[in-house]
Phi, psi and omega in degrees: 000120173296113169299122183264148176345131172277081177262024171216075174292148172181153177073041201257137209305158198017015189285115182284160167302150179205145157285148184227174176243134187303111188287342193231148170299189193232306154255125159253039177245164196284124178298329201272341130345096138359091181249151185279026180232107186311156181302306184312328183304308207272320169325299205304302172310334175290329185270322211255345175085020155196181179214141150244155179239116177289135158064061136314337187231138165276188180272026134285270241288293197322327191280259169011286169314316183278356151271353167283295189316313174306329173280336200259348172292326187264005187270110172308292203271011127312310169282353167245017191266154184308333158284008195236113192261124169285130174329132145293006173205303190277344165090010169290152184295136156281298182219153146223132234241149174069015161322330184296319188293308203278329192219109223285295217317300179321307179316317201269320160294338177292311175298358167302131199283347189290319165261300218267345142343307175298335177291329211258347198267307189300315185276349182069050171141248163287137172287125158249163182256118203261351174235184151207159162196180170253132158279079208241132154272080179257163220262142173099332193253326195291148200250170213259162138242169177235156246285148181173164161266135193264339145008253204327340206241327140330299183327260188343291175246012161210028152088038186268148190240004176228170163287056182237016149258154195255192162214164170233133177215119178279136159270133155286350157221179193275174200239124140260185176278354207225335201265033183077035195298158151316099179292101151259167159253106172277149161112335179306358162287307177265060169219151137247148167254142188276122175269185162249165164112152198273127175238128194294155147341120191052037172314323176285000188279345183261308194326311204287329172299293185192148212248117165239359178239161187078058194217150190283158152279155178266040178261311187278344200269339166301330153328277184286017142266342169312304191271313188234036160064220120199159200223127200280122164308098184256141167180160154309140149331140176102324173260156192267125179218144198228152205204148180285145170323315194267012173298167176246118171203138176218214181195139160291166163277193181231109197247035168256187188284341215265113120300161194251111152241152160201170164307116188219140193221160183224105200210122200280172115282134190310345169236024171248022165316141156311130168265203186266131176353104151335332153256037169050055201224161188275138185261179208275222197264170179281004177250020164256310174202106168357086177252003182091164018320151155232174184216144188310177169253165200250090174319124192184104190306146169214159194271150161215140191245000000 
């Protein structure tokens, strides 16, 4: 498979860390458009590299998602299939991946139109879903992640070859400040940072438990807090934030009794597919990333019961 130009380099043999300047817009839908967003929406997204939408989903529709998730957590052969990440020391599920694929209910929220219009309005046009997983935090146990661009790890090891994705996560329980919430650094979309360090084959088997390469130094990530501060996602069950590929976000653990879950959808644009890795790497399995064929997703309300 042919590597197309690397214009976002990083994890490269003597390469020291650097800011690079972000090369691709940050919404590419047409302002004159009908956008599924308001101008205050799009501003906020453009400066700050995410939005949150309080309660996008009531509490039925949640109550629905969070019994499929309870139920697919206790299923012994859920838990052994390669897609399903485990705590590094308690061995409790972490993640589980490729749900859009795996599951009616997941398939039918990635296409709601309520998130993936906005997706589809920010990347500027058709969609694939390019990563999904269920997320669990549990309470007293779930271990922390740490600042990264999910960009950079897209880049590296599985060939995304522009900025032309958003990711989305509905929360499934409420996010407070003490339960390990979701972290961003606003304004950090528009830079990358170049990481350092050599990364091995299947690299994602430590990565996706806990990430220690693709990860900023810390001189830049002090920088980039410096300039935009940061700011922890709190909100209700039911809301959404949805943040540009190159945000820089990580999480504490969580060591109170509230576990933490939601929903993460990743949604590419159809002519941003993965090439061959940017590090020259075995790329990884497709229920990490999507490599295709795809087919757009089909936009739509949808109901749940």
């Amino acid at each position: 498979m042919t590597v197309a130009a690397d214009v976002y380099p990083s994890r490269q043999l003597n390469q020291q860390p650097r800011w690079l300047d972000r090369l691709d817009p940050i919404i590419h839908g047409d302002p004159s458009n009908d956008a599924p967003l308001t101008a205050d929406q799009m501003a906020r997204f453009e400066r700050d590299g995410f939005l949150v939408l309080p309660e996008l989903f009531n509490q039925d529709e949640v109550a629905v998602f969070r019994n499929e998730v309870n139920r697919l957590r206790n299923d012994k052969e859920v838990l052994e299939q390669p897609s399903a990440i485990r705590e590094p020391d308690s061995g409790a599920l972490r993640s589980l991946f490729a749900i859009h694929r795996s599951n009616n209910l997941f398939k039918r929220i990635a296409s709601d139109e309520r998130i993936a219009s906005i997706a589809s309005y920010i990347v500027g046009g058709d969609v694939y879903v390019h990563q999904s997983r269920m997320n669990l935090k549990p309470g007293f146990k779930g271990k922390e992640f740490y600042w990264h661009s999910d960009f950079e790890t897209w880049h590296v090891e599985d060939g995304l070859p522009r900025m032309r994705a958003v990711s989305c996560s509905i929360l499934l329980t409420d996010n407070t400040p003490y339960n390990g919430p979701l972290m961003l650094i606003p304004g950090s979309h528009r830079h990358y940072i170049s990481c350092t360090g050599d990364t091995p084959d299947n690299h994602y088997q430590r990565s996706l438990r806990k990430q220690e390469l693709g990860v900023p130094d810390d001189s830049s990530l002090n920088d980039m807090v410096a300039q935009g501060g940061i700011e922890a996602v709190t909100g209700k069950a039911g809301t959404v934030v949805l943040f540009d590929c190159n945000t820089l976000h990580g999480s504490n653990s969580n060591i109170t009794p509230s576990p933490r879950s939601n929903l993460f959808y990743v949604y590419n644009h159809v002519d941003n597919q993965p090439v061959a890795p940017y590090g020259e790497l075995t790329p990884r399995p497709d229920f990490v990333a999507e490599r295709g064929p795809v087919e757009p997703l089909q936009i739509a309300p949808q109901h749940y019961r």
